[in-house]
C-alpha positions in Angstrom: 0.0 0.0 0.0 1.4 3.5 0.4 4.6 4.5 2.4 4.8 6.8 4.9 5.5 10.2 4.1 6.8 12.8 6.4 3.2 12.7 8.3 3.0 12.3 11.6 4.1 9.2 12.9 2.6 8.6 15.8 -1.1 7.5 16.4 -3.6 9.8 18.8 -5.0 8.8 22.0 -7.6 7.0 21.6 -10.3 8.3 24.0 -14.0 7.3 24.1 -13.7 4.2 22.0 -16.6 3.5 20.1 -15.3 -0.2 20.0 -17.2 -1.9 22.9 -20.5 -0.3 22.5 -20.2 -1.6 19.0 -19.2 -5.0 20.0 -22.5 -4.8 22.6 -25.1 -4.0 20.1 -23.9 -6.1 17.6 -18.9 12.5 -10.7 -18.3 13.1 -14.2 -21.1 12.1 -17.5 -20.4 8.8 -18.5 -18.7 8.4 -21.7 -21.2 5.4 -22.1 -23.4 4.1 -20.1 -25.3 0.5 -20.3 -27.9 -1.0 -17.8 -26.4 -2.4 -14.7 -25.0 -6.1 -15.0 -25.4 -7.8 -11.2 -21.4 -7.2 -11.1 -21.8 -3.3 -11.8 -24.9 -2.8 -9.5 -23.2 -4.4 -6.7 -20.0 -2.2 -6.9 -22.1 1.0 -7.3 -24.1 -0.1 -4.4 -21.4 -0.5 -2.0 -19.1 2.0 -3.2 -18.8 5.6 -1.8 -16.6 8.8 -3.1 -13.3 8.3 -3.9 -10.0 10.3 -3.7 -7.4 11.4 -5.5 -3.8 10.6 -5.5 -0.9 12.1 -7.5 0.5 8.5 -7.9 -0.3 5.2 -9.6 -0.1 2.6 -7.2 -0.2 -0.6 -9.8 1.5 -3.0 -7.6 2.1 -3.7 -3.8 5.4 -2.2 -1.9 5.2 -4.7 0.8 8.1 -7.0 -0.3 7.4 -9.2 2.8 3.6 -9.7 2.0 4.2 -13.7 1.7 6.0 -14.1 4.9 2.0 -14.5 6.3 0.9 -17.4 4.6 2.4 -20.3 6.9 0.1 -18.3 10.2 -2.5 -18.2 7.5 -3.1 -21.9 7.2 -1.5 -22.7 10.5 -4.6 -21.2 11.9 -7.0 -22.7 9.6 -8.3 -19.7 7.5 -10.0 -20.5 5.1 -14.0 -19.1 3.3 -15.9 -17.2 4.6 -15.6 -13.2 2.6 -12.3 -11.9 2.5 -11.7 -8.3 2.5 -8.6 -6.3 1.2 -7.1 -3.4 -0.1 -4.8 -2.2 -2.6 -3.6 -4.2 -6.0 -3.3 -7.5 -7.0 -1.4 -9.0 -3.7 -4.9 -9.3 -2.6 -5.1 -12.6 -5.2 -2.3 -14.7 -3.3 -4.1 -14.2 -0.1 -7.6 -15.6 -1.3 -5.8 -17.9 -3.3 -4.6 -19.5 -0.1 -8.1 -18.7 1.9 -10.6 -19.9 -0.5 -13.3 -17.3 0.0 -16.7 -17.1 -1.7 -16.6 -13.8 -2.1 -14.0 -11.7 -2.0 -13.7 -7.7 -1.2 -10.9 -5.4 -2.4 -11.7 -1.8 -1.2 -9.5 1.1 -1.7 -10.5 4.8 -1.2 -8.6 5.3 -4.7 -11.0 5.5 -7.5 -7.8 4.4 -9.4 -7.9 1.1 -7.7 -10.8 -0.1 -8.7 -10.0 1.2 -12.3 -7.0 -1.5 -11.8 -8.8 -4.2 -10.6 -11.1 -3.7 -14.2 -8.1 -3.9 -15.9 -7.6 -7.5 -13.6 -10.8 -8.8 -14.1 -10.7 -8.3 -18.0 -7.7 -10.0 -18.3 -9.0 -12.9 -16.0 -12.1 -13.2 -18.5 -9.7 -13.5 -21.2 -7.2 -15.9 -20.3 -7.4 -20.1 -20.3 -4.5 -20.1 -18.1 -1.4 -18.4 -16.2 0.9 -17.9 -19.1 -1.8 -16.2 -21.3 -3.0 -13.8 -18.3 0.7 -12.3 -18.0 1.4 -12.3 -21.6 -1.8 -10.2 -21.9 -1.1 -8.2 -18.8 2.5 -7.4 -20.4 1.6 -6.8 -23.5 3.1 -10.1 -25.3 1.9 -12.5 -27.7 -0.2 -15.8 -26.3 1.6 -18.8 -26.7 0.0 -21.6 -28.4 -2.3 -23.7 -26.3 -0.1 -26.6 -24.9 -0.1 -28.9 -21.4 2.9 -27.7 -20.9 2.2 -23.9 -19.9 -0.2 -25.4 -17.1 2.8 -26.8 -15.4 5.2 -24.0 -15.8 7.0 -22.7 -12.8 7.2 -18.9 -12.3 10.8 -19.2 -14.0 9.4 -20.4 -17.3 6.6 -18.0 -17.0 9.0 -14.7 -16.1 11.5 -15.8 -19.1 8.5 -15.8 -21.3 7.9 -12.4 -21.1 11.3 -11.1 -20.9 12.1 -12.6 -23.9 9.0 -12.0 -25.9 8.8 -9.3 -27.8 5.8 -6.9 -27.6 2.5 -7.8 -29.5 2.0 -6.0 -33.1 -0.1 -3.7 -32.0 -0.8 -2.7 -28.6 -3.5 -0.6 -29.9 -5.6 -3.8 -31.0 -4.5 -6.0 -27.9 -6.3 -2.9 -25.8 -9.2 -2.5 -27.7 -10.2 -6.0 -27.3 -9.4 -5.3 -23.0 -11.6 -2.1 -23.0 -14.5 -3.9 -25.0 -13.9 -6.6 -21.8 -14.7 -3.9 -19.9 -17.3 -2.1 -21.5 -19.3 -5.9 -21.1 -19.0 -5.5 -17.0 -21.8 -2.8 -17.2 -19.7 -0.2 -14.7 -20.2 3.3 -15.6 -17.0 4.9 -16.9 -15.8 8.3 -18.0 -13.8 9.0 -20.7 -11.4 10.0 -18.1 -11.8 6.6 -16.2 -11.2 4.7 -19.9 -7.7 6.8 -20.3 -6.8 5.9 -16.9 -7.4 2.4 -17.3 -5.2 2.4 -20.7 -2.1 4.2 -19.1 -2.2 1.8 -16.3 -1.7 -1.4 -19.1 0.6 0.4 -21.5 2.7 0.6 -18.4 2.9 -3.1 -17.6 3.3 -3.4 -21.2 6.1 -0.5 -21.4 8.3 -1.5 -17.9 7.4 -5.5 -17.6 8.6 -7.3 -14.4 10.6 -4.5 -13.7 7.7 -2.2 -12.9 7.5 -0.8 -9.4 5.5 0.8 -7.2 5.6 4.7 -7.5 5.2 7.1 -4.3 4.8 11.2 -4.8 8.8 11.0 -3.7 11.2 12.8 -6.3 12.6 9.2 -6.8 11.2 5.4 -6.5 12.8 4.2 -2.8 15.9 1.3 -3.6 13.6 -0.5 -1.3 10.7 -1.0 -3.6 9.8 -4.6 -5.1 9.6 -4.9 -9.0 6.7 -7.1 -10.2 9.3 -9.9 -10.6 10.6 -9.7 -7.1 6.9 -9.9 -5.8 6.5 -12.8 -8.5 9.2 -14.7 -7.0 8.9 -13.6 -3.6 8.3 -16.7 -0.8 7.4 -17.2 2.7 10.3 -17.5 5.2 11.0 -21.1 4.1 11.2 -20.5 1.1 8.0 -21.6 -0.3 6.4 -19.7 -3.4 2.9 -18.8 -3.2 2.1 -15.9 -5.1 -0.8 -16.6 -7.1 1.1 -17.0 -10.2 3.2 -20.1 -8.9 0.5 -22.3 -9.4 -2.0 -22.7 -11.7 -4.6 -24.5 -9.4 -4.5 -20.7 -7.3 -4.5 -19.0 -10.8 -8.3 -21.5 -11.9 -9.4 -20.4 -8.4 -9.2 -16.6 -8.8 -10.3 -16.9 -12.1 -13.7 -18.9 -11.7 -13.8 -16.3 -8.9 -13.3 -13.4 -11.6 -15.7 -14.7 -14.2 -18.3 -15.2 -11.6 -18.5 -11.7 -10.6 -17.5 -12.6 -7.2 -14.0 -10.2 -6.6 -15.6 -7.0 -6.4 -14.2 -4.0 -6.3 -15.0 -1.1 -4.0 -14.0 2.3 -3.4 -14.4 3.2 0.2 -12.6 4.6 2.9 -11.6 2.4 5.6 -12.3 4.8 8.3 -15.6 5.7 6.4 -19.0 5.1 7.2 -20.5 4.1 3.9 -18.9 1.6 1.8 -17.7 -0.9 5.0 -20.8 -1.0 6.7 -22.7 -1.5 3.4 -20.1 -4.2 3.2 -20.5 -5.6 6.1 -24.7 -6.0 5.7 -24.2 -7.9 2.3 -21.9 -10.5 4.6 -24.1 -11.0 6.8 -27.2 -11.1 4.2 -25.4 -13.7 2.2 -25.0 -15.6 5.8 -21.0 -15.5 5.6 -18.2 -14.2 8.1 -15.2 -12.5 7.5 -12.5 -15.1 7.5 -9.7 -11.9 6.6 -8.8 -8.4 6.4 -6.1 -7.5 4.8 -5.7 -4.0 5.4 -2.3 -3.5 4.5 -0.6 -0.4 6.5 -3.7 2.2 6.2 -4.2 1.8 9.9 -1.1 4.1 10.0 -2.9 7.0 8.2 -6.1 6.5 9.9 -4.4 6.8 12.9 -2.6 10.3 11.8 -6.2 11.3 10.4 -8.0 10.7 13.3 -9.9 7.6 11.8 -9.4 4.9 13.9 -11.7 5.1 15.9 -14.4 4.6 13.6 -12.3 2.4 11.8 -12.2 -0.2 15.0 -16.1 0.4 14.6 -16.5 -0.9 11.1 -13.8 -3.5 11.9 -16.5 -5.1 14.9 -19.9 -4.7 12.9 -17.8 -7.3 10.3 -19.6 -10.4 10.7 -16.4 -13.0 11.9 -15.6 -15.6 14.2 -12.9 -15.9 16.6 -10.4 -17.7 13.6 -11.0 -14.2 11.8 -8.1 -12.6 11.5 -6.3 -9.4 10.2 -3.0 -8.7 7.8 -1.3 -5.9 7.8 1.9 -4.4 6.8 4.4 -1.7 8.9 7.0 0.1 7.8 9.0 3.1 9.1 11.8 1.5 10.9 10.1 -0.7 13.4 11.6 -3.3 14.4 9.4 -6.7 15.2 10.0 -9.9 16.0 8.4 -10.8 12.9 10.7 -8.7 11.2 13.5 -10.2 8.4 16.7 -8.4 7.5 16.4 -7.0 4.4 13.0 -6.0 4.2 12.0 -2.8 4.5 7.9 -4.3 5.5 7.1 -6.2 7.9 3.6 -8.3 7.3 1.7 -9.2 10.1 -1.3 -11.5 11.5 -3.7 -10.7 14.3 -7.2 -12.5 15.1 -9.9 -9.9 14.6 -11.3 -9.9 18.2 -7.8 -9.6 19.8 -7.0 -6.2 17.8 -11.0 -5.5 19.0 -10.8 -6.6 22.9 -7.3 -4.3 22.7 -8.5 -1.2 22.2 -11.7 -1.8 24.3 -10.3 -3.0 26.8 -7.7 -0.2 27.8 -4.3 -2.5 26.4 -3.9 -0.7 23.6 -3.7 3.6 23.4 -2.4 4.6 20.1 -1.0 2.8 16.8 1.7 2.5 18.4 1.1 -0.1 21.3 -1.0 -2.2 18.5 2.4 -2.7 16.9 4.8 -3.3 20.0 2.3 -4.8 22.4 0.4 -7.4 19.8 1.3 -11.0 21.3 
């Protein structure tokens, strides 16, 4: 997710917690516009304003974002909805978890632009290898077995030595019609946004990396290919492109409308809660939240308290549990040399009881005091 800038680091008091009283009571024209599908009606109905960001955030900066996985299944997660934010890190998590339904909210209208640009390419690919070449602007192979039991080295060397289609032009015209067929209302603005965020996977490859408003990307940054080839602390691969039984997953999930994307505000009191009903409507409970390190700027905005609210009226059971992501130089036990993030997993009602219960104060103590 984002870095920290030159914000204030440290949380606010958190007085008056909303948390345990909670816990108690349970734009522009369109350049088209086509009736609703299911898929588009349910993102305009849980979505809320967005904001705007001078920055294109296409892929995650949280190099560590794997090191999770093994506390993942050691705990048994697994169903339920899953909730996240940001790009497409959010797929290895519910590749591992399984949901029915899966969440990804982000208060950047941007993001769910991206995750258009995801879906489409989901709906047109058969497999792994012809998802990437089409992300990255390369020819498909020809169909073969083979591709289905690529590893990610076959699958990176592909693209690195592939020269770009014949005309990038065509390959986007066919994504945008993709897009058009969703039913989502777009601007002409939102349609040139979506195209500058492909012709750069197409123009920088794996070596794309994430971009903050600083004068120059941080050393520290992952490309897409460390990400790609990024494991968990023992050295086992599980980004969603490693295995094409994840990849059939997310992409039955994809073409049955069931990754939605949201823009919301964390700290807001629209899109969650509206969220959070159509859980509990569909009789499910949050088996994750992935809310990668926004509880740091929630904390400098004076959010979390109503984000602690939302986080309780999520339908969950005690297994539910959160990820998130610190930076800014602290140091964790669950922290490994030579990256920059550290990734994180609490149960749900833990992070809940620790506020409301006096243990923890600020952002601060949630970080250095978490068991």
């Amino acid at each position: 997710m984002r870095a920290p800038t030159n914000r204030r680091r440290h949380g606010l008091a958190f007085v008056g917690l909303v948390v345990a009283s909670v816990l108690l009571s349970g734009a522009a024209r369109p350049a088209y516009l086509q009736a609703p599908s299911t898929f588009a009606a349910r993102v305009a109905q849980l979505s809320e304003r967005g904001g705007d960001f001078d920055f294109d955030n296409l892929i995650s900066n949280e190099k560590s974002y794997l090191h999770v996985i093994p506390a993942l299944h050691a705990a048994r997660v697994t169903g339920g909805a899953y909730v996240g934010v940001g790009p497409d890190q959010n797929f290895s998590y519910v590749a591992q978890i399984r949901p029915t339904i899966a969440f990804v909210v982000d208060i950047r209208r941007d993001n769910m632009l991206l995750q258009l640009l995801f879906k489409a390419l989901f709906s047109m690919s058969a497999t792994r290898v012809d998802y990437m070449s089409q992300l990255f602007g390369r020819p498909v192979p020809p169909v073969s077995a083979d591709w289905r039991k690529a590893d990610v080295d076959r699958l990176a060397k592909y693209i690195d030595e592939t020269p770009e289609v014949a005309s990038v032009n065509r390959l986007r015209a066919r994504v945008d019609a993709v897009i058009r067929s969703f039913g989502v209302p777009l601007s002409a603005k939102d349609l040139a946004t979506i195209d500058r965020f492909h012709r750069k996977f197409i123009a920088e490859g794996l070596g794309l990396k994430f971009e903050s408003p600083a004068p120059a990307p941080k050393g520290y940054y992952p490309t897409y290919r460390e990400l790609l080839f990024e494991t968990d602390r023992e050295g086992h691969q599980w980004n969603f492109l490693a295995s094409e039984d994840d990849f059939q997953f997310l992409r039955t999930l994809e073409r049955r409308d069931l990754v939605v994307p949201v823009v919301g505000d964390l700290g807001g009191s629209t899109a969650m809660n509206a969220i959070s009903r159509m859980v509990s409507a569909r009789g499910e409970r949050v088996s994750a939240f992935y809310v990668s390190n926004v509880e740091f700027y929630l904390s400098a905005d004076g959010k979390f308290q109503s984000f602690l609210g939302n986080v309780a009226r999520l339908p969950h059971t005690e297994r539910s549990i959160v990820i998130r992501s610190v930076f800014g130089g602290y140091r964790l036990r669950e922290s490994v040399p030579g990256y920059y993030s550290t990734s994180l997993v609490q149960p749900m009602d833990e992070l809940l009881t620790g506020f409301s219960n006096g243990r923890y104060k600020t952002y601060e103590d949630l970080l250095l005091l978490s068991r």
